[in-house]
C-alpha positions, -999 to +999 in steps of 0.1 A: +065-081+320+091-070+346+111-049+342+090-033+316+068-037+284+080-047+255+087-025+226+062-044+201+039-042+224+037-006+229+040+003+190+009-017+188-013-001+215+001+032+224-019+065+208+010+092+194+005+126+213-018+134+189-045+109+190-048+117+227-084+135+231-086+160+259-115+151+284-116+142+321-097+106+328-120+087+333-136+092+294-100+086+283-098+051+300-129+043+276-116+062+247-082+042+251-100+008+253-119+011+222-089+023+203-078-012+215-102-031+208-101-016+169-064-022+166-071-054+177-102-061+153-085-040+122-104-049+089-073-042+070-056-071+083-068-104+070-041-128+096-044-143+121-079-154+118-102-171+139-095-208+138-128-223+125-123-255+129-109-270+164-112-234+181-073-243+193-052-213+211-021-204+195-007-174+210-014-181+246-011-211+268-041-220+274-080-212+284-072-199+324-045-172+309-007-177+311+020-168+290+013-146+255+034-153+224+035-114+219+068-116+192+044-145+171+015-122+173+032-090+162+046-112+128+016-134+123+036-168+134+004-185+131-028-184+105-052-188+131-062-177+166-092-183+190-112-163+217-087-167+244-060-153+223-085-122+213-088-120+250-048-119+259-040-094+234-065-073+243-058-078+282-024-070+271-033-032+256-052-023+286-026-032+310-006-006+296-032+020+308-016+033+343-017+062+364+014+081+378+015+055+407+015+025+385-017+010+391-038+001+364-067+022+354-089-002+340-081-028+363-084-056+339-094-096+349-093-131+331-124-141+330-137-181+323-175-182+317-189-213+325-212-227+307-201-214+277-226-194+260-239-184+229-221-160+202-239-130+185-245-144+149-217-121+129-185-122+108-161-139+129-128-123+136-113-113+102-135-135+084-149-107+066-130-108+036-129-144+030-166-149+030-181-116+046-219-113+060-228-152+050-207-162+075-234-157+107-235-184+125-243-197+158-212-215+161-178-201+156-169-241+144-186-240+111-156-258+092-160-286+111-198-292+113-199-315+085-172-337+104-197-337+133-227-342+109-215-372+093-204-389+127-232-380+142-256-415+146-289-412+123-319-414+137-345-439+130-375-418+127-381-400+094 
């Protein structure tokens, strides 16, 4: 982002004066990152929302980090996002967190997990108002279990 930040991006993440809470740095670094992390999970936006079916990234390049469509992001280019975009945006607000020197407080890294794991059973990312609570599920792919289902070979055995 040399020579700076972009503009959108800083309208997005950056508290006015007087959201700033006065405690000792260190508690502000975890204040800032859950301010963050909720302008990033708002409710009272229902787009993008998590692509339920293929699990496909839209706003980044790709699973091992790279390039961010910020400009697509900010106007909602695309219906649908997945957990690596979740992850670049909110990389993205807590890079802007620096101290007078320039280095980053919260010294944020791209992480791969490998295996991949399981998912808390939730409402997936904005999910809430097209289907709310029954939406729990083990799998963030649920649109696409029935494709899987009916491929799937039958077993023998009753």
């Amino acid at each position: 982002m040399t020579p700076g930040y972009p503009i959108a991006l800083w309208r997005l993440f950056v508290p006015t004066p007087t959201e700033f809470q006065l405690q000792p740095p260190a508690a502000d670094v975890v204040w800032y990152i859950q301010r963050a992390v909720a302008v990033v999970w708002s409710p009272t936006q229902q787009v993008p929302r998590y692509d339920t079916a293929s699990g496909a990234p839209y706003y980044v390049d790709g699973g091992l980090g790279g390039g961010f469509k910020l400009a697509a992001w900010v106007s909602v280019t695309y219906p649908r996002c997945n957990c690596y975009d979740l992850a670049a945006i909110a990389q993205l607000a807590v890079c802007l967190l620096m101290d007078t020197q320039g280095a980053e407080l919260a010294d944020s890294r791209w992480v791969f997990q490998q295996p991949n794991g399981f998912i808390n059973p939730g409402p997936l990312f904005r999910w809430v108002a097209f289907g709310g609570d029954h939406l729990r599920c083990n799998t963030p792919f649920w649109t696409s279990a029935s494709t899987y289902a009916t491929s799937a070979p039958r077993s023998a055995a009753n």
